[in-house]
C-alpha positions as CSV (number, residue, x, y, z in Angstrom):
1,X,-2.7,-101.1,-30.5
2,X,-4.5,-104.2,-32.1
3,X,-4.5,-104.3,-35.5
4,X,-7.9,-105.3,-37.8
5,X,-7.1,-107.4,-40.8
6,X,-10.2,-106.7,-42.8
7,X,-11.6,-108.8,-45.6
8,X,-13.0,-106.8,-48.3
9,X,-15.6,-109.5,-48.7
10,X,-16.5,-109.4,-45.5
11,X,-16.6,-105.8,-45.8
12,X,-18.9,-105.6,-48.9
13,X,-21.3,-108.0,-47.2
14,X,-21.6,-105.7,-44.1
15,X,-22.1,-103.0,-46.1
16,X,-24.8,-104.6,-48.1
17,X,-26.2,-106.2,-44.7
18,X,-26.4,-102.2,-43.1
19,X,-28.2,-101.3,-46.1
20,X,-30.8,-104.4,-46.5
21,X,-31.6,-105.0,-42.8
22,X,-32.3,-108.8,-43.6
23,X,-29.8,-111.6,-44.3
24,X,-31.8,-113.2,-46.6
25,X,-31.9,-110.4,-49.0
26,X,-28.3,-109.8,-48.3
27,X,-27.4,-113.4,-48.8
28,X,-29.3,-113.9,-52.3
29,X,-27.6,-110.6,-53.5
30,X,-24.1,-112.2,-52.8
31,X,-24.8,-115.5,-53.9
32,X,-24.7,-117.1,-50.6
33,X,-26.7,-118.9,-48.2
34,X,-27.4,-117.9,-45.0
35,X,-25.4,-119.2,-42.9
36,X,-22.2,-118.3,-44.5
37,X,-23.5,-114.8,-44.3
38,X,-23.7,-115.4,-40.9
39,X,-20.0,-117.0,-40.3
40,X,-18.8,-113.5,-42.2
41,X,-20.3,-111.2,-40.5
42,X,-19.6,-112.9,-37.3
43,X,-16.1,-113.1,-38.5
44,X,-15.9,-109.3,-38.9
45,X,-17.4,-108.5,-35.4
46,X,-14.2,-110.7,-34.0
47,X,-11.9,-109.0,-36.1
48,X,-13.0,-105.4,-34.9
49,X,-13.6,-106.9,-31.4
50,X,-17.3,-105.1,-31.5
51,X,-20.9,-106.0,-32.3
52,X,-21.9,-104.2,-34.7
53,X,-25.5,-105.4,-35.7
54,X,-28.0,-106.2,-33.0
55,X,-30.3,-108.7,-34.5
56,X,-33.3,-111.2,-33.2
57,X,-35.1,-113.4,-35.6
58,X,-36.6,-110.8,-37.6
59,X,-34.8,-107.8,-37.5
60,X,-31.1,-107.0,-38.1
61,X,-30.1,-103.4,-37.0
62,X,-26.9,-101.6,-37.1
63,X,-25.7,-101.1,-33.5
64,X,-24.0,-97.7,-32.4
65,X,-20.2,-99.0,-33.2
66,X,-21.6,-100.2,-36.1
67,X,-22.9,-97.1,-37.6
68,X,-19.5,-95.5,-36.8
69,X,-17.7,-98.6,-38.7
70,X,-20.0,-98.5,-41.7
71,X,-18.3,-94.7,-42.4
72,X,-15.2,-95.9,-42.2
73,X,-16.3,-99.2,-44.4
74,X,-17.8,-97.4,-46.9
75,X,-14.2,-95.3,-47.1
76,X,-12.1,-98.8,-47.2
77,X,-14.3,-99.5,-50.0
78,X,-14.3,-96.7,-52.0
79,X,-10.7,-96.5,-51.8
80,X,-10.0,-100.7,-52.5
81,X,-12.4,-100.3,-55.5
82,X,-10.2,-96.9,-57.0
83,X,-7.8,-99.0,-56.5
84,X,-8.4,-101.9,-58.3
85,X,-9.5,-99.4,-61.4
86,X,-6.6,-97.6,-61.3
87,X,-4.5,-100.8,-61.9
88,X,-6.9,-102.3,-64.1
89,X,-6.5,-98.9,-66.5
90,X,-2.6,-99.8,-65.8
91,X,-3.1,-103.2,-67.3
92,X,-5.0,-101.8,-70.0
93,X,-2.7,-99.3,-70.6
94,X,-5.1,-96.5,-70.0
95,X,-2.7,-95.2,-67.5
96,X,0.9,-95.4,-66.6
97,X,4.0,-94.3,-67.6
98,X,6.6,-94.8,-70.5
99,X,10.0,-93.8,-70.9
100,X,12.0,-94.4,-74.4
101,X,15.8,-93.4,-74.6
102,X,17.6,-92.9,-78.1
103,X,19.9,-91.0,-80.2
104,X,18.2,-87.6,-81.1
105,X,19.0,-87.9,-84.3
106,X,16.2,-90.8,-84.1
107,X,14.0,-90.0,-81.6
108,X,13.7,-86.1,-83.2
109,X,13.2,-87.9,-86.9
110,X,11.3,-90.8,-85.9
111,X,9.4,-90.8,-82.7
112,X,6.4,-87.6,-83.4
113,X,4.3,-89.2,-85.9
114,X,4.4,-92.8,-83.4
115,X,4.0,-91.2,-80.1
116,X,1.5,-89.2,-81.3
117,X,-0.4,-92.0,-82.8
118,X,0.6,-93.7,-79.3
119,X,-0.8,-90.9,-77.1
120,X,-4.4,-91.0,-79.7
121,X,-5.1,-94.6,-78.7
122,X,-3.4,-94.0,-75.1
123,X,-4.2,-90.2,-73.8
124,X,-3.5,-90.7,-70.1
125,X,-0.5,-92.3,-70.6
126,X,2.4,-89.8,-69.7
127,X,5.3,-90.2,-72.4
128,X,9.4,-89.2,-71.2
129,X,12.1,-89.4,-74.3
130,X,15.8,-89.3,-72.6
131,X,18.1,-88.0,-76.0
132,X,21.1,-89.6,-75.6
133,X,24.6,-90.8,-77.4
134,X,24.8,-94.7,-78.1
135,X,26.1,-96.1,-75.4
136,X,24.0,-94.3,-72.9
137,X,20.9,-95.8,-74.6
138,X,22.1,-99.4,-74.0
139,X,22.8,-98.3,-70.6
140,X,19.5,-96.5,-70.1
141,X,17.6,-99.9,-70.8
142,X,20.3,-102.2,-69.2
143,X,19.7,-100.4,-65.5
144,X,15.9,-99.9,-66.0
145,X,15.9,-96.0,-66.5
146,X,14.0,-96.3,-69.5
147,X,11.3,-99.4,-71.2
148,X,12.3,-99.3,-75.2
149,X,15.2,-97.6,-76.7
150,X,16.1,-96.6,-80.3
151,X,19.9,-97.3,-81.2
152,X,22.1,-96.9,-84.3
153,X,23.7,-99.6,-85.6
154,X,22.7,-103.5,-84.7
155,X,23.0,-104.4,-81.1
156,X,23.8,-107.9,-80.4
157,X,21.0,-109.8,-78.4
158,X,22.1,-110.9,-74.9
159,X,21.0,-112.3,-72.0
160,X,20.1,-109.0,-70.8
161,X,19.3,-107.5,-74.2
162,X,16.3,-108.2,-77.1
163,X,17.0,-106.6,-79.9
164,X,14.5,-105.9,-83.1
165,X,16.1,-104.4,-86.9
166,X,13.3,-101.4,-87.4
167,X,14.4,-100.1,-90.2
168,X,17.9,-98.9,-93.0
169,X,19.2,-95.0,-92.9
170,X,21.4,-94.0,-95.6
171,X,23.5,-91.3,-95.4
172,X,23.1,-88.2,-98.3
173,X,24.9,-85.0,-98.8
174,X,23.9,-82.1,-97.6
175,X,25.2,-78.4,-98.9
176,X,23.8,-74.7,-99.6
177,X,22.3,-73.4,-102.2
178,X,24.6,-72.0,-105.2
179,X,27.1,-74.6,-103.5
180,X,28.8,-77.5,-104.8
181,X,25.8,-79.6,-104.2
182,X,23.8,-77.7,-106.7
183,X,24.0,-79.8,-109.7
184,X,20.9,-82.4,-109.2
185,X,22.7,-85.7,-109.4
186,X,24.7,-88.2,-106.6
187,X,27.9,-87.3,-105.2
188,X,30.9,-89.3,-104.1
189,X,32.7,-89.2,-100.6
190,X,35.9,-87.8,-102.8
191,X,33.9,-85.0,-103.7
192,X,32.4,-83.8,-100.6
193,X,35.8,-83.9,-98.9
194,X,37.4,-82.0,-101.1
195,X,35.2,-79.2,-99.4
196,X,35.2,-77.8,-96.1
197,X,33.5,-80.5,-93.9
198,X,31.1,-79.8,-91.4
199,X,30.9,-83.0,-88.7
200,X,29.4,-84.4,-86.0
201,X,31.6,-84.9,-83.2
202,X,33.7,-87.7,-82.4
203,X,31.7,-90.5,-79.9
204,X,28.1,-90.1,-81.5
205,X,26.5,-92.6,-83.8
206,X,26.9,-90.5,-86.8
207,X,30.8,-89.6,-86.8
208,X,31.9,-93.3,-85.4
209,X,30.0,-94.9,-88.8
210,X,31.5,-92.2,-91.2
211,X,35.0,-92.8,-89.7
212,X,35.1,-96.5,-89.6
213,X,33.5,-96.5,-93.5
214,X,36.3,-93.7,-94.7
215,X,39.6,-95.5,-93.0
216,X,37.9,-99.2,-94.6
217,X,37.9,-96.8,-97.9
218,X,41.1,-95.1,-97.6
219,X,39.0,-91.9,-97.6
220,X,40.9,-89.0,-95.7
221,X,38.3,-87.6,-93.2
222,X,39.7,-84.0,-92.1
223,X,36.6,-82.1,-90.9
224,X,36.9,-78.7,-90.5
225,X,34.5,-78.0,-88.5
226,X,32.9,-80.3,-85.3
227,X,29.6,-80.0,-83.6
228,X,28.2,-81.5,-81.3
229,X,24.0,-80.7,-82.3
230,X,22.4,-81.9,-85.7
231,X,20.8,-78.7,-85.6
232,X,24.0,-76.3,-85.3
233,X,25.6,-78.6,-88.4
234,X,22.5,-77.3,-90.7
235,X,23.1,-73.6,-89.3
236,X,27.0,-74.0,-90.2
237,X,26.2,-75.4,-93.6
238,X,23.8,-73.2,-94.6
239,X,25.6,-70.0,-94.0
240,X,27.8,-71.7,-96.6
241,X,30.7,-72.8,-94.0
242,X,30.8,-76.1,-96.0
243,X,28.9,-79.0,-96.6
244,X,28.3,-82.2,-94.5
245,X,27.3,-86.1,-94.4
246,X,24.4,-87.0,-92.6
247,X,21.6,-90.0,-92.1
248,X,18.3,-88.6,-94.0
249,X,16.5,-89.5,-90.7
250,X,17.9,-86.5,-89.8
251,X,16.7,-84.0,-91.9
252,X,14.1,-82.6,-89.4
253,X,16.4,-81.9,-87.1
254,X,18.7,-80.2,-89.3
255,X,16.4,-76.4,-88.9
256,X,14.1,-74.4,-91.5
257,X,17.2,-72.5,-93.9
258,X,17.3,-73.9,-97.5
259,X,19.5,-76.8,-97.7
260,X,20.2,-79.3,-100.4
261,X,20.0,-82.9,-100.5
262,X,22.0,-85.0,-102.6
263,X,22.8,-89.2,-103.0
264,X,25.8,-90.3,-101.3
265,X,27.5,-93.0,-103.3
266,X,30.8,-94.6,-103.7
267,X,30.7,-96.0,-100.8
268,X,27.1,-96.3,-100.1
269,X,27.1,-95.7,-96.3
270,X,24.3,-97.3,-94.3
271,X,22.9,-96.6,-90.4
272,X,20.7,-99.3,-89.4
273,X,17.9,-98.3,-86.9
274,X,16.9,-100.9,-83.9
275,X,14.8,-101.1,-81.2
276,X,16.0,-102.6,-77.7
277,X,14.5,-103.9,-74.7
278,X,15.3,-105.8,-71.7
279,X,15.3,-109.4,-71.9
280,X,13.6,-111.6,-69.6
281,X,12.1,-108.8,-68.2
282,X,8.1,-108.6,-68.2
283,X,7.7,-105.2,-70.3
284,X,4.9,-102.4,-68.6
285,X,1.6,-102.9,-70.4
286,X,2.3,-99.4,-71.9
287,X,5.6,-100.5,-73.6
288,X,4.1,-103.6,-74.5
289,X,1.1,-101.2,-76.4
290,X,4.0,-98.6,-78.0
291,X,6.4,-101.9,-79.2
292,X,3.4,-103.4,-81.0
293,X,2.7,-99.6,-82.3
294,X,6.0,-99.7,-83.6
295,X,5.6,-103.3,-85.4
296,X,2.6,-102.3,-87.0
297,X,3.4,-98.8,-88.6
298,X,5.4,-98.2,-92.0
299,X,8.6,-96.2,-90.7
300,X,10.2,-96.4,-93.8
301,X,7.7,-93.8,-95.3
302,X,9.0,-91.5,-92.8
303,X,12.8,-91.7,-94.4
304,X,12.9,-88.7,-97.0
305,X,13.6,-90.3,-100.5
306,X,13.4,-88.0,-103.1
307,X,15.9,-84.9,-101.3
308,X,14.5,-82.7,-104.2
309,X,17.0,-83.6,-107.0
């Protein structure tokens, strides 16, 4: 079967011709003289290998194959023009899709108040967060699975990698009430381990930067017990099982029982919170709208600083 390469301009311009019935209205609409007119639609009727207007020097009327391809033009149309207006919202980022990876213990304490000023400027814009562990964050952006991602701890810029300082996490005590932690005033490390500990497990963001700050302190780290959820370390501690060391970025992951908050000092332990990308790499025009979000918004006011003491 032959196949029809269609011009959309030639297209529009038949479609306009069908309508008008004259190529000199036709031509002034599109900006063009007559002749060129001519040379398109003649150019279409070879393409289709039909006539499809009769005309004389008067009159220009669609012929039968020519009412039949007008349908089917029209449809062509339509469909280029939807199109072109779906991309154009793509460009605009009016419509697309963006996926973020990072640490739950970020993306849980950070991301709501962005991505919902994200999805208020961007409503059509459908939004998937991938929680995962460190490493799997790097890897997530590396391989393209996901546009931005939110680490813990600085990440050295590469040839594959950008990478942007956001904002600093300290860690702070955290205990039940009638506890140890009940005297409003900051702790040291040698204090809260001389309590039953409550940790994260070993291989996520939180545990690697306690351990490497308590060996570089001589601090013996023995937890007692180990979880792998933020949320089932504030369900341990609050039933009074012990008391644990966590980023304050954390703390609305950490569920609704009382807790208490206290400084963490001596040593002063510090997560710092990044954003990641890959480089060289032209970013979608939704990331490119949620990474300027991100440059322009405060997220140190969304740290806890006070902790109630």
């Amino acid at each position: 079967m032959k196949r029809i390469n269609i011009d959309m301009d030639e297209i529009r311009a038949f479609i306009l011709l069908s309508e008008s019935g004259s190529f000199r209205a036709t031509a002034d609409k599109l900006g063009l003289s007559g002749s060129a007119l001519s040379r398109q639609i003649s150019r279409l009727e070879q393409r289709t290998g039909t006539r499809l207007f009769d005309r004389d020097t008067r009159n220009v009327a669609l012929t039968q194959q020519g009412s039949v391809f007008r349908h089917l033009a029209e449809r062509m149309l339509g469909t280029a023009e939807n199109a072109l207006s779906e991309f154009d919202s793509y460009l605009a980022a009016r419509r697309g899709r963006l996926t973020i990876a990072g640490l739950p213990s970020v993306t849980a304490g950070l991301l709501p108040p962005l991505i919902s000023s994200f999805m208020d400027a961007h409503p059509d814009i459908d939004v998937q967060i991938n929680d995962v562990l460190s490493d799997g964050v790097i890897r997530e952006v590396e391989m393209g699975q996901a546009d931005l991602g939110f680490t813990a701890g600085v990440v050295q810029a590469t040839d594959n990698l950008s990478f942007q300082k956001l904002l600093t996490d300290r860690f702070i005590a955290v205990g039940a009430p009638g506890g140890i932690l009940d005297e409003k005033r900051p702790y040291t490390w040698e204090e809260l381990i001389a309590e039953p500990i409550v940790a994260m497990a070993s291989g996520t963001s939180v545990r690697t930067l306690i351990d490497a700050a308590c060996a570089q302190n001589n601090i013996p780290f023995r937890p007692r017990f180990e979880v792998s959820h933020l949320a089932t370390a504030g369900a341990f501690v609050s039933q009074g099982l012990g008391v644990t060391a966590l980023p304050a970025l954390t703390l609305p992951v950490l569920g609704r029982e009382p807790l208490i908050f206290r400084p963490l000092e001596k040593p002063e332990l510090l997560r710092h919170i990044g954003l990641i990308w890959r480089s060289g790499r032209t970013l979608s025009p939704a990331a490119m709208a949620f990474l300027e979000l991100v440059r322009r918004s405060d997220l140190k006011s969304q740290i806890p600083d006070d902790y109630d003491w």
